[in-house]
Each structure stands twice: as structure tokens, then as C-alpha cells.
C-alpha positions as CSV (number, residue, x, y, z in Angstrom):
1,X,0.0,0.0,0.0
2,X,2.5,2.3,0.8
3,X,4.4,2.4,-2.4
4,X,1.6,2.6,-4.4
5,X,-0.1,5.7,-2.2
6,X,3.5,7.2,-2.7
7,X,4.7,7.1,-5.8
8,X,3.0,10.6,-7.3
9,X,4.6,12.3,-4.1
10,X,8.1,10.8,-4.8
11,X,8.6,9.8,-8.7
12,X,10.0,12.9,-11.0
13,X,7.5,14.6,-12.3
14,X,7.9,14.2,-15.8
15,X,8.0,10.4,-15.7
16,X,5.4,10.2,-13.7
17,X,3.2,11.8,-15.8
18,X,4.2,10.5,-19.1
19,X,4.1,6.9,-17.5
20,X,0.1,7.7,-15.8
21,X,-1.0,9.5,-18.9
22,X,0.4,7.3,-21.7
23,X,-2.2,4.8,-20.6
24,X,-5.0,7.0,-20.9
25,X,-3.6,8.4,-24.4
26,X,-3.6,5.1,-25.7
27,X,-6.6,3.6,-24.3
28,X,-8.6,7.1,-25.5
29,X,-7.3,7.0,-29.0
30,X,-8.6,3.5,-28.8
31,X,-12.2,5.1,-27.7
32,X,-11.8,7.5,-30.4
33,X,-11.1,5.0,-33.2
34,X,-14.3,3.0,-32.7
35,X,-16.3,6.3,-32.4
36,X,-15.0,6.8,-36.1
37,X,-15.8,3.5,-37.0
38,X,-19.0,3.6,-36.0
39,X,-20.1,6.6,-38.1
40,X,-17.9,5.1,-41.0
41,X,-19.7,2.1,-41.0
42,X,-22.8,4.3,-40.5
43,X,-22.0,6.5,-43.4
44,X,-22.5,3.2,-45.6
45,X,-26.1,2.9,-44.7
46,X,-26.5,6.3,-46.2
47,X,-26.7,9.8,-45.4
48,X,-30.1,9.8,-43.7
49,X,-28.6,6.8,-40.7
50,X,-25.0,9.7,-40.4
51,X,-27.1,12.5,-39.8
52,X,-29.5,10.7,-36.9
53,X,-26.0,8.9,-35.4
54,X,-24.5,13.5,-35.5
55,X,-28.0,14.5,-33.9
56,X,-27.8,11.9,-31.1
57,X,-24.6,13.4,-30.1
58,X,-26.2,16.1,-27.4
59,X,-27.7,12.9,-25.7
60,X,-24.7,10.9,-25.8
61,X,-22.6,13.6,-24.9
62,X,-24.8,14.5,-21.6
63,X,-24.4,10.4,-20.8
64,X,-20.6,11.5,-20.9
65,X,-20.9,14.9,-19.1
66,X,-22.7,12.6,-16.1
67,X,-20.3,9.8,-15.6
68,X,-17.1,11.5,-16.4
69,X,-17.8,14.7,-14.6
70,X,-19.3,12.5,-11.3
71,X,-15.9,10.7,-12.4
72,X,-13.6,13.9,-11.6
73,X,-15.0,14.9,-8.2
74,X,-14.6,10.8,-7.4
75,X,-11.3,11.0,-8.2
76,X,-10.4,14.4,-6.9
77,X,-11.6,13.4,-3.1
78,X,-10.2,9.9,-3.5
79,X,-6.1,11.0,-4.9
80,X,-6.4,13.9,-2.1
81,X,-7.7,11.4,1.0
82,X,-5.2,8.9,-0.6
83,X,-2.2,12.3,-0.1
84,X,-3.8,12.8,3.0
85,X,-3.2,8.9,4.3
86,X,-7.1,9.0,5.3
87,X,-8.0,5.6,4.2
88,X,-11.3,5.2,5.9
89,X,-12.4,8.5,3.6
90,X,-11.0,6.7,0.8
91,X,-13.0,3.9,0.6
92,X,-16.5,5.9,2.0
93,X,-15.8,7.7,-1.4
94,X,-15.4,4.7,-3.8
95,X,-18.7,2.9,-2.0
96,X,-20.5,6.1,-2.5
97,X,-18.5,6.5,-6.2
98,X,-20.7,3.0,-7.1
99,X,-24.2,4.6,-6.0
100,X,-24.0,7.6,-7.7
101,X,-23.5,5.7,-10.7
102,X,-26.7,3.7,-10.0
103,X,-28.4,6.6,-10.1
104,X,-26.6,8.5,-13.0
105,X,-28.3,5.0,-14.9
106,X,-31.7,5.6,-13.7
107,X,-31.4,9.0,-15.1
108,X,-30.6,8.5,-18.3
109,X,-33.1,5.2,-18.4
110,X,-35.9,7.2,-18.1
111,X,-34.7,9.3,-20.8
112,X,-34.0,6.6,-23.3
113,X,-37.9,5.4,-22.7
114,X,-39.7,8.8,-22.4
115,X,-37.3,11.6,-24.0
116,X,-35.6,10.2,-27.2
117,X,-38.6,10.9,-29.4
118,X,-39.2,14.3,-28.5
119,X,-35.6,15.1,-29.0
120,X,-35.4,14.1,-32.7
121,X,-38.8,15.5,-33.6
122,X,-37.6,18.9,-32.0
123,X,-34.6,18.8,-34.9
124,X,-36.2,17.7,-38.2
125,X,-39.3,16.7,-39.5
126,X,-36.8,14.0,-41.8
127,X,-39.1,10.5,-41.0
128,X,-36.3,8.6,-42.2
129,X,-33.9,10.2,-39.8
130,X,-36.0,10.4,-37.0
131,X,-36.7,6.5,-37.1
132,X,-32.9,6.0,-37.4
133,X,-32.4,7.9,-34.6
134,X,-34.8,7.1,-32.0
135,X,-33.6,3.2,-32.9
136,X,-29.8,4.5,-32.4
137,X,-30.5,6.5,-29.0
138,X,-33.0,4.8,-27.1
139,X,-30.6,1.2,-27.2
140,X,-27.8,4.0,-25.7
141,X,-29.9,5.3,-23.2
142,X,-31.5,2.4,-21.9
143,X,-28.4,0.1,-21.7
144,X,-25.9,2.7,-20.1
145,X,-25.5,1.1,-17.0
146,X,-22.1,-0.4,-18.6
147,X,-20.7,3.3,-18.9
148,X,-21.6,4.2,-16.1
149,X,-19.9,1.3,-13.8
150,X,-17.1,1.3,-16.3
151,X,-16.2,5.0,-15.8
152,X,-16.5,5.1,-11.9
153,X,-14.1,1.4,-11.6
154,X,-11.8,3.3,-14.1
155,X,-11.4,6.2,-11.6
156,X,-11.0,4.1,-8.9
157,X,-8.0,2.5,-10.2
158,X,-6.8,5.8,-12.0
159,X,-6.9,7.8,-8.4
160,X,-3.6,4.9,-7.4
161,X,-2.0,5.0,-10.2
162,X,-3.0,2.4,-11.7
163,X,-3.6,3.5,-15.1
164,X,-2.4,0.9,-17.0
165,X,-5.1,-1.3,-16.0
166,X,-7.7,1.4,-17.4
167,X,-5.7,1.2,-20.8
168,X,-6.8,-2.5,-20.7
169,X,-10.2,-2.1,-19.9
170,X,-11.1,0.3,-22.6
171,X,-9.2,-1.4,-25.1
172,X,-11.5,-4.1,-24.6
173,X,-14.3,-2.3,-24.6
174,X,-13.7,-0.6,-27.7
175,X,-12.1,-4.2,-29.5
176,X,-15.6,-5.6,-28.7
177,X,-17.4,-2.6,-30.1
178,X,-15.0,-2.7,-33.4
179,X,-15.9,-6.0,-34.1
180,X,-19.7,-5.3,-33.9
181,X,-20.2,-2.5,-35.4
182,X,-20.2,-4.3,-39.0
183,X,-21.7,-7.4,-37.9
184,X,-24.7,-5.6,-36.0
185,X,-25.0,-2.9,-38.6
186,X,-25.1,-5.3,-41.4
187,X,-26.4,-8.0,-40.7
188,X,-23.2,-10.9,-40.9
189,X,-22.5,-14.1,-39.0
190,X,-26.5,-14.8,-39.2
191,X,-27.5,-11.8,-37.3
192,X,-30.2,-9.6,-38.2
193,X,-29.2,-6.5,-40.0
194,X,-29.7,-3.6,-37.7
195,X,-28.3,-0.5,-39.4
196,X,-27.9,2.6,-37.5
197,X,-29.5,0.5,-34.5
198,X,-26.7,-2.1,-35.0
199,X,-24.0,0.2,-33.8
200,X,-26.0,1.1,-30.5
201,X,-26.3,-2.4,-29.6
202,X,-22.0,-2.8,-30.5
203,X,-21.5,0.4,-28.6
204,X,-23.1,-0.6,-25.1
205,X,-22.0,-4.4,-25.7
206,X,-18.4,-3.0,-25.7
207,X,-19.2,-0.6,-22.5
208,X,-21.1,-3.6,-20.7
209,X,-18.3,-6.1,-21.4
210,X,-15.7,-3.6,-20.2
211,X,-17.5,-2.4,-16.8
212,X,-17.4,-6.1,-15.9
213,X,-13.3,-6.5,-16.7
214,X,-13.3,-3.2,-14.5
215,X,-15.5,-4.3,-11.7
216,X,-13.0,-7.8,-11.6
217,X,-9.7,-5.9,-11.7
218,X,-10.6,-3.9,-8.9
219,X,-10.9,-6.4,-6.9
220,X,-7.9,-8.5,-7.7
221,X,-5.3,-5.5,-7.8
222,X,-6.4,-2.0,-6.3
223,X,-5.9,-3.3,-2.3
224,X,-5.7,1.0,-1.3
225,X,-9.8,0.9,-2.4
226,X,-11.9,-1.6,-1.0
227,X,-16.3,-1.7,-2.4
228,X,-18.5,-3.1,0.7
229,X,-22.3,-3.7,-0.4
230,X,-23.1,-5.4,3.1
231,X,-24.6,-2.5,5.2
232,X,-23.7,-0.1,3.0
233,X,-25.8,3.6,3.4
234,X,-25.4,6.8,1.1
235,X,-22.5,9.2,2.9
236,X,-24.7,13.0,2.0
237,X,-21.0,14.4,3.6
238,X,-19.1,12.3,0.8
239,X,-21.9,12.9,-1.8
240,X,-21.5,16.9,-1.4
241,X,-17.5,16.6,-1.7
242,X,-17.8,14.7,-4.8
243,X,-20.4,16.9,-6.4
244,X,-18.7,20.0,-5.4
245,X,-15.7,19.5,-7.8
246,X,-17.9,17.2,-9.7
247,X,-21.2,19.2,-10.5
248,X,-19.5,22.0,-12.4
249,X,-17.9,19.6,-14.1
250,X,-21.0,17.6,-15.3
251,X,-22.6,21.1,-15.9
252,X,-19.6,22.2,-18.4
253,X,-19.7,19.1,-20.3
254,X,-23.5,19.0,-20.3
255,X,-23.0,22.6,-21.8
256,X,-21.9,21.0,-24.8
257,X,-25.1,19.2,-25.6
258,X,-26.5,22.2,-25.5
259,X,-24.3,23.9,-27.9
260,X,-24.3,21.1,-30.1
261,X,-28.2,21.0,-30.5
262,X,-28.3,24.6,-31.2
263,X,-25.6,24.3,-33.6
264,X,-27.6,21.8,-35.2
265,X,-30.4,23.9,-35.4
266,X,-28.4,26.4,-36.8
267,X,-26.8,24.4,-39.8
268,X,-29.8,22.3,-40.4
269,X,-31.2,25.7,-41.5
270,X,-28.7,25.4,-44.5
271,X,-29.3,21.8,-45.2
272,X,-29.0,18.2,-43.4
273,X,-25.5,17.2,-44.7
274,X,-24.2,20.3,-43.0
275,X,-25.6,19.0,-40.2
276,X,-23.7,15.6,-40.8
277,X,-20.3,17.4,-41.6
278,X,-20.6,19.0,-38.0
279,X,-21.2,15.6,-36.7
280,X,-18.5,14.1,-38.7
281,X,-16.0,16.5,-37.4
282,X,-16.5,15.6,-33.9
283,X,-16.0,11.9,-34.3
284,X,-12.4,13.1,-36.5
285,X,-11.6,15.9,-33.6
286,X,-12.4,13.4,-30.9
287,X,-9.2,11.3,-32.4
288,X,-7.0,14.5,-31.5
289,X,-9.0,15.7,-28.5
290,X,-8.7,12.2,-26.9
291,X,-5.1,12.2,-25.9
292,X,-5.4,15.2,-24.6
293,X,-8.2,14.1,-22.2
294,X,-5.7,11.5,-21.5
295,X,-3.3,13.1,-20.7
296,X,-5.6,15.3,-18.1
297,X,-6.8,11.9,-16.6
298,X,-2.8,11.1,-15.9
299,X,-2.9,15.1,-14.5
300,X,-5.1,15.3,-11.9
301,X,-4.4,12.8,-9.4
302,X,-1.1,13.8,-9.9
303,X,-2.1,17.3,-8.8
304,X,-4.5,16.8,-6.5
305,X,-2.6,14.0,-4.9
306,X,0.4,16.8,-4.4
307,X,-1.8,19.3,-3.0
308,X,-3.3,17.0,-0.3
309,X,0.8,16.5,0.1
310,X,1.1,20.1,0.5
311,X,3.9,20.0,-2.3
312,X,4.0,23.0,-4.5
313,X,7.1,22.5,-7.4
314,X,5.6,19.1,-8.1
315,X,2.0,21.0,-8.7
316,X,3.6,23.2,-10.9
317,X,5.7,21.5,-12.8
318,X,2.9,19.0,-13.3
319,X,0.9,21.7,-14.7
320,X,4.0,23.3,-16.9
321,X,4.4,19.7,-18.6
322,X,1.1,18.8,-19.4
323,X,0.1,22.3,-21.2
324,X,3.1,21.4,-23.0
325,X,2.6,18.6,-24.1
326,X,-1.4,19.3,-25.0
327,X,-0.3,22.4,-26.9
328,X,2.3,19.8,-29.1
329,X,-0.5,17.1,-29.7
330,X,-3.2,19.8,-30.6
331,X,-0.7,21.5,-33.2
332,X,-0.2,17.6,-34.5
333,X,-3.8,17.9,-35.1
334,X,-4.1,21.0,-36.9
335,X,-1.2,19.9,-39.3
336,X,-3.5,16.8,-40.0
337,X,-6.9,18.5,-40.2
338,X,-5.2,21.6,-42.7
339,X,-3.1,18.8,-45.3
340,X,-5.6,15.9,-45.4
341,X,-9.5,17.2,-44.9
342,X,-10.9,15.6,-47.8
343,X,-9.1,12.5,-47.1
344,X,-10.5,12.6,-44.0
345,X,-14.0,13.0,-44.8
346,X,-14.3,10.4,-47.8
347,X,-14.0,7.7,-44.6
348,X,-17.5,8.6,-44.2
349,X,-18.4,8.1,-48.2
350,X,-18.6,12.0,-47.9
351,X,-20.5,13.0,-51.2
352,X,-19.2,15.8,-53.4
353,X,-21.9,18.3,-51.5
354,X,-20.6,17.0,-47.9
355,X,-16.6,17.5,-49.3
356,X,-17.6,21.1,-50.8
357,X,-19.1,21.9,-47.0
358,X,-16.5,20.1,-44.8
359,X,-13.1,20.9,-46.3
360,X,-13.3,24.4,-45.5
361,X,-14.8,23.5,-42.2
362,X,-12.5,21.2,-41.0
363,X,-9.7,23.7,-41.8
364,X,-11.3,26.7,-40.2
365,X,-12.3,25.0,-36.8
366,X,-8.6,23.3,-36.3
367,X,-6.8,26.9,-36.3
368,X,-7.7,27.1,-32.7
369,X,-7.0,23.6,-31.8
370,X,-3.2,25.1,-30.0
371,X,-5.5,27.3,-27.9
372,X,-8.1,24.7,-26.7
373,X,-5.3,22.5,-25.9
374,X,-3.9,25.1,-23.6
375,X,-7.7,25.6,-22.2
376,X,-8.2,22.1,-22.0
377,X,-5.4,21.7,-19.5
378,X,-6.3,24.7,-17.2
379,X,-9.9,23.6,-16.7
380,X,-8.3,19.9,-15.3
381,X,-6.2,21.7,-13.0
382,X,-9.1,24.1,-11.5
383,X,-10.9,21.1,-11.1
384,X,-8.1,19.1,-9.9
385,X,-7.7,22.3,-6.7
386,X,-10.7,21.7,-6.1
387,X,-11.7,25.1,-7.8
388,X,-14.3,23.5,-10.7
389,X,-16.6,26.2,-11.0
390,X,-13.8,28.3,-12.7
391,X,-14.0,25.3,-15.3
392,X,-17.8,26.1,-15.4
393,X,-17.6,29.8,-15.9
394,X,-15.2,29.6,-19.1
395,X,-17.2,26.4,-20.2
396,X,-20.3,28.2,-20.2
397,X,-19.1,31.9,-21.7
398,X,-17.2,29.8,-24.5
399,X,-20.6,27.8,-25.4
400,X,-23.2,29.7,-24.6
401,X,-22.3,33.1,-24.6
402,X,-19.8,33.3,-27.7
403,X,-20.3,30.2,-30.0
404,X,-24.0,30.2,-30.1
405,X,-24.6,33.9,-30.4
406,X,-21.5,34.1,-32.8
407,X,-22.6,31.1,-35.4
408,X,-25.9,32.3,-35.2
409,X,-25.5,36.0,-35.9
410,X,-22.8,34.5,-39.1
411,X,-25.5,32.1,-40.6
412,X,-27.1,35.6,-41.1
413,X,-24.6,36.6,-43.9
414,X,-25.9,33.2,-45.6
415,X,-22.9,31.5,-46.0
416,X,-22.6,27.9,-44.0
417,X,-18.6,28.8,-44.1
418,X,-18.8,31.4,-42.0
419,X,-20.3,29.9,-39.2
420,X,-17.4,27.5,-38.4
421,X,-15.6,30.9,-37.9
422,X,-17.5,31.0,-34.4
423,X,-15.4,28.4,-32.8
424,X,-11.8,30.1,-33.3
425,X,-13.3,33.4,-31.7
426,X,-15.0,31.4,-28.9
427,X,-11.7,29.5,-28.1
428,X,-10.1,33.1,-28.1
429,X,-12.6,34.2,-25.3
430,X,-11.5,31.0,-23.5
431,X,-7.8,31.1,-23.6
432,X,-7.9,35.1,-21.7
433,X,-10.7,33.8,-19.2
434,X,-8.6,30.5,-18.5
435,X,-5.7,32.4,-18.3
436,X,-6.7,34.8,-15.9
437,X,-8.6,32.5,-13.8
438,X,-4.9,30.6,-13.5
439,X,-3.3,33.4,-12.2
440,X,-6.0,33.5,-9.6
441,X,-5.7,30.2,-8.5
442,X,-1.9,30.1,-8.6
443,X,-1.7,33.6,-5.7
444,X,-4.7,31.7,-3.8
445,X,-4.1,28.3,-3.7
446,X,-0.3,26.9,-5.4
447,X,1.6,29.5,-4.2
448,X,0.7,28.5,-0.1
449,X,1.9,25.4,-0.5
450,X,5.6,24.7,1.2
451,X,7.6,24.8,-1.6
């Protein structure tokens, strides 16, 4: 126990962070791979099955805001107890980690039965793409318990350093899912062809498979965290602790199903594939996006852990390397995005209408991918201090007070390309907010700690 609870107090920083957050890289790029492969396969159903897999995005995107975000605070309160050497707070949080994601489930359940139709309807009056996509998200929706476990077991291991195992986990996950997708979608091996439904029921197969391996792992090799059902009650103290970190957190991802469904409003204004470029971009910026979310999972028990340890170099120079190396993989990615857009988009069997609208899309939104690395970065550290509503406040004046207003007010000049203009200047907006918000928290909180 005690070299594992020690090792982000005592291993140079760099290393320690490269060997915690190449895991998560890996393992993300992995998720990101079979969220391409889904829409690829997808694309070859036709146009109509893209389009309803883009529009589901706000819902599956909120599933994500809930057990990630519920996933930061858990793992937040469980590396600082862990710095702290307060083991009996360690393992009230992971029992209590276990029921919220019960309830996270129940949550979205009842919005898979009740919610999914209204959603689509509210978008487009497209029959054809509102049966594709009530099929796609209801099978998400109602079998998302898998996520759910699989995220919280993930954090559980992630908050001792244990990241490795995660890597496995996912990998499996999204192996499963891979193999699916084409069967499910298409109907091989004997089984019924499902279409766009097909790759909902490969998706939570692969989450449901994977929250198993997670829930066995955790009990064979993370000994600092122990799960006790018998006489188990829900901790309100421990509850509150999480939420605090992680409620702003759910909030500013949650944000982003809102500006999605706007945006989709707004470009399906212009027409449907426009729509499905917007969606298409996602699953391609996800693939660069990823490893940067990776590398912020490898982050923040390393910071966190170090405050609890009341250690302020290693804080900071965990927080120096990890905007650097965001702000290298994110210029990767605009290289990529600027030299091979079309080539990106016929993956999808873009037509020559979707290749006319997404080539200069894909170019114009990756010019601030450097920025929202940097941005990226500083939000996991506020939340990492303990300090998530700062995340919140730039989260929601990026979304909801630039890119929304911004996109809409362009689609007035009547020309779709303008539109993707709205999310360079909103990532502008965010890089001075984050920044000045970092200063903050460095004279309140990081510079205290004994050096």
C-alpha cells in the first residue's frame, strides 16, 4: 500500500506523468477509433442513418458529461484522501462513487424510454432520420449502466495510479465494439441487419463487457480501495465533496449538448449534410482531443494527490508539462486537419456536397486547436484544486455566450462557411478567461503550498 499511495509524491514529475498519462492516451485513442468506425460504417447505410448517429450526439454527450464529470470529483476526493493517508475517507468515497452511478443510470433510463422521441422530432421533421435515430439512442440510453460502472471502476483504479489497467479495460471495450459495429450494422455471422441500431447495440455491448473486466480488476489488484455492499448507506457528507468538484464539471460538459443542439439547429437551417459534416468532425476531432483528455486523466491525481501532500514544485511543474505537451499534440492535429481534410472525410463516403461543405470546415475550426489544448489543460487543473466552478464559468461563456450567439449571428450573412468561424473566436474568449482564472488560483491556492 504504501508504495503505491507514494509514488505521485516521490517519482519525478515528468515520468510520472508520461508513465500515468500514456495509458490513458492510448486507451482514448482506442475510444476514439471505434467512435469513427462507427459513423464510417454508418455512413455506408446512407446519409439519412449519419445525420440521426450526429443529432444523437447532445444525448450521448450529456451520458458522458454525467459519468465523467461524477468521475472527476470521485477522483479528486479519492487521490487527495489517498495524499492525506485518510484511508477510511478513501474507501467511504469509492462505495459512495458506485451509488451515484446507479443513479446516473436511472437518469438516463428514463430518458431513453420517455425523451428520445421528442428530442429528434424537435430537430427535423426528416421521417427517415427520426426512425434511425430514436432506434440509435433509445438502445444507448436504456443500456448505459455499462458506462456508467465502467467509468467510476476506471477512476477508482486511475486515483492509485494504476492506469495501466484502465488502458486494458477500454481497449477491450472498444475491441468488442469494433468487431460489432459491422456485424450488428449489417447483418453478418447470421444476425439480423440492424443499421444505424446495429452500432447502439456494438457500442453498449463493448461498455457492458468492459465495466465487468473493470468491476474484476478492482478487486484482484487496487488493495488502497476496498467496495463493501453489506450495510452499505449513502454518505450526503461524501456525496457533497464529490459533487462539489464534480457538478461543475458535469454542468460544463453537459454545456456542450446544448451547444451542439443549437448548432444543429443552426446548420440544419442550411441543409442536413451540414448537419452531418458537423457531426462528422467531432468523431475526426475526438481522435485528437482524446489524448489530450488522457493526458488530463494522468494530470489530476497527480495534482490533487500533491496538494493533499502540500507539495507546490511538483503542482507546478505538473501543470508546466502537461500544457506542453497538450499544446504539441493539438498543433499535430491541426497539421492533420489543414493537409488531409478531404481525405478525412471520404472515410465517411462523404458525397461531393458534404466534401464542398467540410473541407473548409475542417480547416477553419482546427486553427484554434493550439488554444483549446492550452484551455483544455487549465480547466483539469481548476478542477483538480478543487476550484471546478472556474471550469464552469469559461465552459459556459465559450458555449453559450460566444459560440452560439456568434454562429448564429454569421448564418445571417448566408454562408454555412462562416459559421465555423465562431469556434476560433470562442476559443479566443477562452484562452484570456482561463488564463486569468490561472493566475488567480496560482496567488490563492499553489503558491501557499511549502515549496
Amino acid at each position: 500500500m504504501e508504495t503505491a499511495e507514494n509514488k505521485m509524491g516521490i517519482v519525478p514529475v515528468n515520468r510520472l506523468l508520461i508513465s500515468m498519462s500514456l495509458p490513458m492516451m492510448l486507451s482514448m485513442l482506442v475510444q476514439a477509433l471505434y467512435n469513427i468506425v462507427d459513423s464510417v460504417y454508418v455512413a455506408r447505410v446512407g446519409e439519412s442513418a449519419l445525420t440521426a448517429v450526429s443529432l444523437a450526439f447532445p444525448v450521448q454527450n450529456l451520458m458522458i458529461a454525467v459519468s465523467v464529470g461524477t468521475g472527476v470529483g470521485v477522483n479528486a476526493l479519492l487521490s487527495k484522501s489517498l495524499g492525506e493517508k485518510n484511508f477510511e475517507k478513501v474507501n467511504r468515497t469509492a462505495n459512495n462513487a458506485v451509488f451515484l452511478a446507479g443513479m446516473s443510470y436511472l437518469f438516463m433510463l428514463l430518458l431513453g424510454i420517455f425523451g428520445v422521441g421528442i428530442f429528434y422530432r424537435s430537430q427535423t421533421d426528416d421521417l427517415q432520420i427520426i426512425n434511425y435515430g430514436i432506434a440509435y439512442t433509445r438502445i444507448c440510453c436504456c443500456c448505459s449502466f455499462g458506462i456508467f460502472l465502467q467509468v467510476t471502476m476506471e477512476r477508482l483504479l486511475q486515483s492509485t495510479g494504476r492506469t495501466f489497467y484502465t488502458m486494458i479495460i477500454q481497449g477491450t471495450g472498444a475491441i468488442i465494439n469494433i468487431i460489432l459495429d459491422p456485424i450488428l450494422i449489417f447483418g453478418l455471422l447470421g444476425f439480423p441487419r440492424m443499421e444505424a441500431a446495429g452500432a447502439a447495440a456494438a457500442t453498449v455491448a463493448g461498455q457492458i463487457a468492459a465495466s465487468v473486466l473493470a468491476v474484476i480488476i478492482n478487486q484482484k489488484v487496487n488493495k488502497e480501495v476496498r467496495l463493501q455492499r453489506k450495510g452499505f448507506r449513502p454518505d450526503l457528507a461524501t456525496i457533497g465533496q464529490i459533487y462539489k468538484v464534480g457538478v461543475p464539471s458535469i454542468i460544463m460538459q453537459s454545456i456542450a449538448s446544448v451547444m451542439t443542439y443549437g448548432m444543429n439547429l443552426i446548420l440544419m437551417a442550411f441543409t442536413s449534410t451540414a448537419t452531418a459534416v458537423f457531426g462528422v468532425y467531432f468523431k475526426l476531432q475526438s481522435f485528437v482531443f482524446m489524448p489530450v483528455f488522457g493526458l488530463n486523466n494522468g494530470m489530476i491525481p497527480i495534482i490533487a494527490y500533491n496538494y493533499g501532500a502540500n507539495s507546490r514544485e511538483r503542482v507546478v511543474r505538473t501543470i508546466r508539462y502537461s500544457v506542453i505537451y497538450a499544446m504539441l499534440i493539438m498543433a499535430v492535429g491541426t497539421v492533420v486537419f489543414h493537409v488531409f481534410p478531404a481525405d478525412l472525410l471520404r472515410m465517411f463516403k462523404a458525397s461531393d456536397v458534404m466534401l464542398q461543405l467540410g473541407v473548409p470546415a475542417l480547416r477553419i475550426i482546427s486553427v484554434s486547436f493550439v488554444i483549446a489544448g492550452y484551455c483544455i489543460v487549465c480547466g483539469s487543473v481548476f478542477q483538480a484544486l478543487g476550484n471546478g466552478v472556474y471550469s464552469l464559468m469559461v465552459s459556459i461563456a465559450r458555449q453559450l455566450f460566444v459560440l452560439l450567439p456568434v454562429a448564429y449571428l454569421l448564418a445571417q450573412l448566408g454562408n454555412v462557411n462562416y459559421v465555423w468561424w465562431s469556434f476560433p473566436i470562442a476559443e479566443v474568449a477562452s484562452l484570456l478567461m482561463s488564463t486569468i482564472f490561472l493566475i488567480r488560483i496560482y496567488k490563492k491556492i499553489i503558491v501557499r503550498l511549502r515549496a
